[in-house]
C-alpha positions, 0 to 999 in steps of 0.5 A: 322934372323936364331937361332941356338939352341944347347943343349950340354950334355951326361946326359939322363933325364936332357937333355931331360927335357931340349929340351922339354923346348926348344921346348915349348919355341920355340912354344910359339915364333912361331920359327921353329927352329931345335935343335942340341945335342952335346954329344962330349966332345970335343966340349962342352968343347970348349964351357966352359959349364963345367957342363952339360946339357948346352942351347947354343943360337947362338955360346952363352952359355945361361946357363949350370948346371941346367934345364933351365925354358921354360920362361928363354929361351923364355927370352934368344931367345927373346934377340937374335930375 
């Protein structure tokens, strides 16, 4: 099954702190998995992640307003795999 991984947000260090989780997450799942940024605000205002940065799982938004842990999103992709 293919995920989709996207991290949503304009604020530099949260959200590169963010996708290295992501990655580290990703790597521990063995998934290979590309990750998309949204910067738009458009569309992260589509989503309801009023308070960037924001962890998008397949069109879901698994958590936003905080950095998540690299075991929350281990914990979110595995409910997804």
């Amino acid at each position: 099954m293919d995920v989709s991984v996207k991290i949503l947000g304009t604020n530099g260090a949260q959200c590169d702190q963010l996708e290295k989780n992501v990655q580290e997450a990703l790597k521990e799942l063995g998934m290979n998995t590309q990750i998309e940024h949204v910067t738009d605000l458009t569309q992260i205002e589509a989503y309801g992640a009023v308070q960037p940065p924001a962890l998008v799982i397949n069109d879901e938004v698994a958590g936003y307003g905080k950095v998540l842990s690299k075991d929350e999103i281990v914990r979110n992709l595995r409910e997804v795999r």
